[in-house]
N, C-alpha and C positions, 0 to 999 in steps of 0.2 A: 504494500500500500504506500503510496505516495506520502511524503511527509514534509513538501515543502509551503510554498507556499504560492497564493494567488495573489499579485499585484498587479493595479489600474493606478495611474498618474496621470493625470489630467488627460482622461480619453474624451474627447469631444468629436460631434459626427453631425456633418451638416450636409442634406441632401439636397442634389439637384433642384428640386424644387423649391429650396430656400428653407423647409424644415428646420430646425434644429432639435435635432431626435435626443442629443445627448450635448451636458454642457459639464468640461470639466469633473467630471467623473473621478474619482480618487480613493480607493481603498486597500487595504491589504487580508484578506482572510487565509488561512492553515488550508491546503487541499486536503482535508481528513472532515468527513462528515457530513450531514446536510446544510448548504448554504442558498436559501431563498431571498429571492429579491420579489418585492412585494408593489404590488402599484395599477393605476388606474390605464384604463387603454390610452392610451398615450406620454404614456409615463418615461418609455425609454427602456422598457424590459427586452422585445426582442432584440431589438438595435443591440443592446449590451451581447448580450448573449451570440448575437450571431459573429461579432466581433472579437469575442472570446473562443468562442469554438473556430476562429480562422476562414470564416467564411466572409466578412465583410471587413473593408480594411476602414481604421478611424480616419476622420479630416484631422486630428491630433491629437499628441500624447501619445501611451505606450502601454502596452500589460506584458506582462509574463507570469505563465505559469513553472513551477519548481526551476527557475530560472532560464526558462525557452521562452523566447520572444514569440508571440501569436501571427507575427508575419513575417519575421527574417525563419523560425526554424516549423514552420507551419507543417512539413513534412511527416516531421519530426514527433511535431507533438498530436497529429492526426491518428496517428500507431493508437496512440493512447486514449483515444477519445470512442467515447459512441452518443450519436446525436440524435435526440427527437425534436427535429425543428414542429414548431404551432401550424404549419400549411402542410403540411410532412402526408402523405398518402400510399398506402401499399399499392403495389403494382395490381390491377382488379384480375389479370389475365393466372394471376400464382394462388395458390393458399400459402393459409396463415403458416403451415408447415414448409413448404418450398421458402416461402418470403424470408424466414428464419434461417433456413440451414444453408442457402445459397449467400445470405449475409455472413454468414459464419465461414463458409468456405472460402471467401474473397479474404476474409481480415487471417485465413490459415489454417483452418481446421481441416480435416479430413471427413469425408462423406458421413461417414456412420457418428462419429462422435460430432457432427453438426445437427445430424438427424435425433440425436438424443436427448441435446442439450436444448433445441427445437421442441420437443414433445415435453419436456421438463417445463420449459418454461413458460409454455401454451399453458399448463395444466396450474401451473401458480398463480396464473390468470382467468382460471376459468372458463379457457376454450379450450380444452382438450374434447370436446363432442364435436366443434368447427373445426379442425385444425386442416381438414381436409375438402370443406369448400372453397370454392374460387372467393377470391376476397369482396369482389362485386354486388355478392350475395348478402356479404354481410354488414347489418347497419353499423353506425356511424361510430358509435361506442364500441363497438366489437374490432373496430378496423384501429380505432385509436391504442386499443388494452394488445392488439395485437405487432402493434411499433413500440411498445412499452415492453414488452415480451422481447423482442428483437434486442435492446439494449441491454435488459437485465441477462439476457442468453450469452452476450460476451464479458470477452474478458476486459473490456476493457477500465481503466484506472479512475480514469475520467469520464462522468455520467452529464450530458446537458439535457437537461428537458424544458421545452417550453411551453408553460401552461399545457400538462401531460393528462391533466382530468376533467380540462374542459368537455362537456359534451358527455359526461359520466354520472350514472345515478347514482344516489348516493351511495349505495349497496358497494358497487363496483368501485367509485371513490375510495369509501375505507379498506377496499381490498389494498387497492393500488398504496395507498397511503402504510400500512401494513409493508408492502413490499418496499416501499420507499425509503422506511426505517430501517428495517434487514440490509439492502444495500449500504446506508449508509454508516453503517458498522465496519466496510473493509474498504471504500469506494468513497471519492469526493461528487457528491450529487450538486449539482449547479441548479435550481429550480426556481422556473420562475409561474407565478401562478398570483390572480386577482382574488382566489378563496384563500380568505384570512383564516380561519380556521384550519385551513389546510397547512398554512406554514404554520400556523401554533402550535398544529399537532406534530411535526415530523421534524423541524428544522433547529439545529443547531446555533447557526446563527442568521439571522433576518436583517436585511435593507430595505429602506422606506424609498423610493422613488418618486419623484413628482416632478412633472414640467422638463423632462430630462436631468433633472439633478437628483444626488443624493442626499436624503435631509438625515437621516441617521441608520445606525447601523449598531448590531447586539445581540446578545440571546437574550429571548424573553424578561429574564429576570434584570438585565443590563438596560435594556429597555424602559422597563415598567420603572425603575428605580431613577432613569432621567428626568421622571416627572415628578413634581410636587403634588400634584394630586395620585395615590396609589389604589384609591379601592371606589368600588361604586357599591351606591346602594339607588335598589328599581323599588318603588313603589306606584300604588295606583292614586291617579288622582281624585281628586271628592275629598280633601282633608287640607288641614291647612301647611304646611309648608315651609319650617322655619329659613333663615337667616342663617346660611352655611359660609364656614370658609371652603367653597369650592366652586363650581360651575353646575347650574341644573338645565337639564336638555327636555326637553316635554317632546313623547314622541309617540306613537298609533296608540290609538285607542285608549286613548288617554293615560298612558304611563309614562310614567318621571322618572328620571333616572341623573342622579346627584353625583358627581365626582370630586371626590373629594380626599383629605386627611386619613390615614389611619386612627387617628383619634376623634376625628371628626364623626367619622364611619361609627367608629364605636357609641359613642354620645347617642348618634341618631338612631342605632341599635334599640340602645338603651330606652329611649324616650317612646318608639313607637312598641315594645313591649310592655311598657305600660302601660298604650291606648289601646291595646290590644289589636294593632293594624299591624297587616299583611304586608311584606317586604321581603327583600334579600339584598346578602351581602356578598363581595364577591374582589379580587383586586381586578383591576381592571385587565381588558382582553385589548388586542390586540388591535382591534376594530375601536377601541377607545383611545389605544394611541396612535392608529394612524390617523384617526382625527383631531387628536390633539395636536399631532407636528404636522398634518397634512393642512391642515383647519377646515377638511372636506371630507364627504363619505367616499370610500372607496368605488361606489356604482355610478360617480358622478362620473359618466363617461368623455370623452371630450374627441374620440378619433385615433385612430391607429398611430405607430412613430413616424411612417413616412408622412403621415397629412392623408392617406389615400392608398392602402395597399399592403402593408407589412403586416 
């Protein structure tokens, strides 16, 4: 397993169009574990990514991964890599089985142990009953768990996915999400996904994106601990409402939801056990801080990186 490290220095990416998909971009993360980068359609996620996986070169700045440049040693570091780009489609004329093991033969494997490792990996996805229709056949969730299958089926170091559960019921989701932790045990997982729940479940460390920039970066607890307010408490409205030190958000169906203090939290605990009202308490998700440093919902859509296409 890989043990160096991923470095961006002010990557910025400006397309023809006049775009600017990515502004000054700068981090360093460990290539060990799951790393998601989290943000709204237009945020600068696959730009980033397709830039890192060596497929799109930056207008400036530089990355390298365990010290291989993403476009002087792009050869190099493509050994290493397996991609599921977000527009990515199995070939309709193969099955889920061939699409697998012909993948596998190209990066080195040998016929039978490509065909095994194919049947393994269909079946940790739950198409082992499909593995032998034509791809064409199968919807749109089956064709995506089946690229996902492809990646997990090699060997490779380096895992990109982009937004990999779009298009996934939830059922299938936690499958995926399940498999995505396991990987991430031997494998540096690059993931980029707009279900906030989904990197709160799996990922190691999380990047907030917006606007093509980075507004912060951390694991969960690194995160939640940047903000002054740390815990929320939902209640329903119909009750009066004190004077918090924190922010209250009034939202469907008439519930409040207070962010606030740990002691804050506590206090109000306190007070509505008294009135004997209906409440919870909880620290805040991840969906409260990307609102906090976003100062917008995650659904707030705004258009793809290119302006029209990516």
């Amino acid at each position: 397993m890989s043990s160096g490290k991923l470095i961006c220095t002010d990557i910025s990416k400006v397309y023809d169009s006049g775009k600017h998909a990515l502004s000054s971009v700068s981090f360093s993360v460990p290539t060990r574990g799951i790393f998601s980068i989290i943000g709204r359609n237009g945020a600068g996620k696959t730009t980033l990514t397709r830039i890192l996986a060596t497929l799109l070169e930056p207008s400036s700045g530089t990355a390298t991964i365990d010290g291989l440049d993403v476009m002087k040693d792009a050869d190099e570091l493509r050994k290493r890599m397996a991609i599921v780009p977000q527009e990515g489609r199995p070939l309709p004329w193969l099955t889920p089985r061939q699409t697998i093991s012909s993948y596998l033969m190209w990066r080195g494997d040998d016929y039978r142990t490509s065909r095994r490792k194919a049947d393994e990996a269909l079946a940790s996805v739950g198409l082992e009953e499909v593995s032998g229709r034509l791809n064409y056949k199968l919807s749109g969730g089956m064709k995506r768990k089946s690229l996902l299958a492809m990646a997990m089926a090699s060997d490779a170091e380096l895992i990109f996915l982009d937004e990999p559960t779009t298009g996934l019921d939830p059922i299938s989701r936690q499958v995926v999400w399940d498999l995505l932790a396991k990987m991430g045990r031997d494998r540096f997982v690059f993931l980029t996904t707009h279900y906030l729940e989904e990197a709160e479940s799996v990922a190691d460390r999380i990047g907030i994106f917006d606007g093509g920039s980075l507004l912060a970066i951390g694991s969960m607890d690194e995160l939640r601990d940047s903000l002054r307010y740390q815990y929320s408490v939902r209640v329903s409205s119909g009750i009066e409402l004190p004077e918090i030190d924190g922010r209250v958000l009034k939202g469907r169906h008439g519930r409040v939801q207070m962010i606030t203090t740990r002691a804050e939290a506590m206090r109000l605990s306190e007070m509505f056990i008294g009135k004997d009202v209906r409440f919870s308490m909880n620290p805040v998700t991840l969906d409260d801080i990307f609102y906090h440093i976003a100062g917008k919902d995650i659904d707030n859509d705004e258009g793809d990186d290119e302006g029209g296409g990516m």
